[in-house]
C-alpha positions as CSV (number, residue, x, y, z in Angstrom):
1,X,-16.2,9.2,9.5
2,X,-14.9,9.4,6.1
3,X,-11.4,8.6,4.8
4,X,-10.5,8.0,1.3
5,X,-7.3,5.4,0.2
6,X,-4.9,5.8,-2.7
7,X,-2.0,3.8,-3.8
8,X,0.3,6.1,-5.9
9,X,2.8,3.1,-6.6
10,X,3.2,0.5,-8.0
11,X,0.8,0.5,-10.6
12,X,-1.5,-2.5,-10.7
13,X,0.0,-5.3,-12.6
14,X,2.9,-3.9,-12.8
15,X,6.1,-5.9,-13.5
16,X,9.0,-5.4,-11.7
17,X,13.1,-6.8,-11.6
18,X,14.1,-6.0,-8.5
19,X,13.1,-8.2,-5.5
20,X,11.5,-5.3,-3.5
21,X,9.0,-2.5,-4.6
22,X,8.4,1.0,-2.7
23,X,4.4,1.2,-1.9
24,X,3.5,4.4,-1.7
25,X,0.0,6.6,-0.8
26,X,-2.2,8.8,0.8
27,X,-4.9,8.7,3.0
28,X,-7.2,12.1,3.1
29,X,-10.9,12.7,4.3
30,X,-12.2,13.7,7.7
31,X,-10.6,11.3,9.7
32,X,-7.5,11.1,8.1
33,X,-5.4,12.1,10.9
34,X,-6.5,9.0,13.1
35,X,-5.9,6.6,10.1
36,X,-3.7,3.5,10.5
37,X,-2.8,2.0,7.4
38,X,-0.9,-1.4,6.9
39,X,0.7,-3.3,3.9
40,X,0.0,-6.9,4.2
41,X,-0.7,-7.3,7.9
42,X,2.2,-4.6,8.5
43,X,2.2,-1.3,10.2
44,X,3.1,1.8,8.0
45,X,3.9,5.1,9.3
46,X,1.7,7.9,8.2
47,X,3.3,11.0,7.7
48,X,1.3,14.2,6.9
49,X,-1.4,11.7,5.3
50,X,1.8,9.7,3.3
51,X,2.4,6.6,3.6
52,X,5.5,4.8,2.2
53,X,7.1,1.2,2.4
54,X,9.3,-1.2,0.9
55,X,8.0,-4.6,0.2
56,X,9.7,-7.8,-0.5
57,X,8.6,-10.0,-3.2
58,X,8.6,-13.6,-3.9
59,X,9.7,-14.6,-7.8
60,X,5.9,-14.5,-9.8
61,X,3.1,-12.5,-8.7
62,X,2.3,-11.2,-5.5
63,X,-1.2,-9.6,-4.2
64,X,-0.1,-6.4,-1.6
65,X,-3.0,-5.6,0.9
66,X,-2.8,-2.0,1.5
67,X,-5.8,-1.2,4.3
68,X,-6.5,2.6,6.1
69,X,-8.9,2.4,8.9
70,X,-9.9,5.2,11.3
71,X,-12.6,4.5,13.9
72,X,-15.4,2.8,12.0
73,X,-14.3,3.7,8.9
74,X,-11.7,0.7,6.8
75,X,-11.1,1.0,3.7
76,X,-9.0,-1.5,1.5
77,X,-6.5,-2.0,-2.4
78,X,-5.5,-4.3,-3.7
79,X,-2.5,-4.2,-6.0
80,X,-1.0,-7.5,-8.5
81,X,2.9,-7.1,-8.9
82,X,5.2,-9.6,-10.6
83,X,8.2,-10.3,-9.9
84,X,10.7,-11.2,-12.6
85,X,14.3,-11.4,-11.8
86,X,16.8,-10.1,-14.4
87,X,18.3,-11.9,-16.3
């Protein structure tokens, strides 16, 4: 049971000026094609072992939980993003 995790975007303390951000991956390995994968607590389709969603952020920084799992296999990111509203 092996799966690997990989957040493409954002980038890890990244700043951003816009109130939502586009989280974006892949999941590959063995089990792949069972693999659920969720943004903080939230189901994400997985497409051809993509995953994509938009997230809303609060003002300052927020911590996005990105976790695959596949029978016994879970695997979890962490990624810091600030928000900053334009001014």
């Amino acid at each position: 049971m092996i799966i690997n995790l990989k957040v493409d975007a954002p980038r890890n303390d990244a700043t951003v000026t816009t109130p939502t951000v586009t989280v974006s991956g892949r999941v590959t390995g063995t089990q792949s094609a069972t693999a659920k994968v969720r943004i903080n607590g939230t189901d994400v389709p997985l497409k051809d072992g993509k995953y994509s969603a938009s997230v809303t952020l609060t003002e300052g920084e927020n911590v996005l939980n990105i976790v695959a799992d596949a029978g016994g296999a879970n695997l979890s990111e962490k990624v810091k993003v600030s928000y900053v509203p334009a001014k």
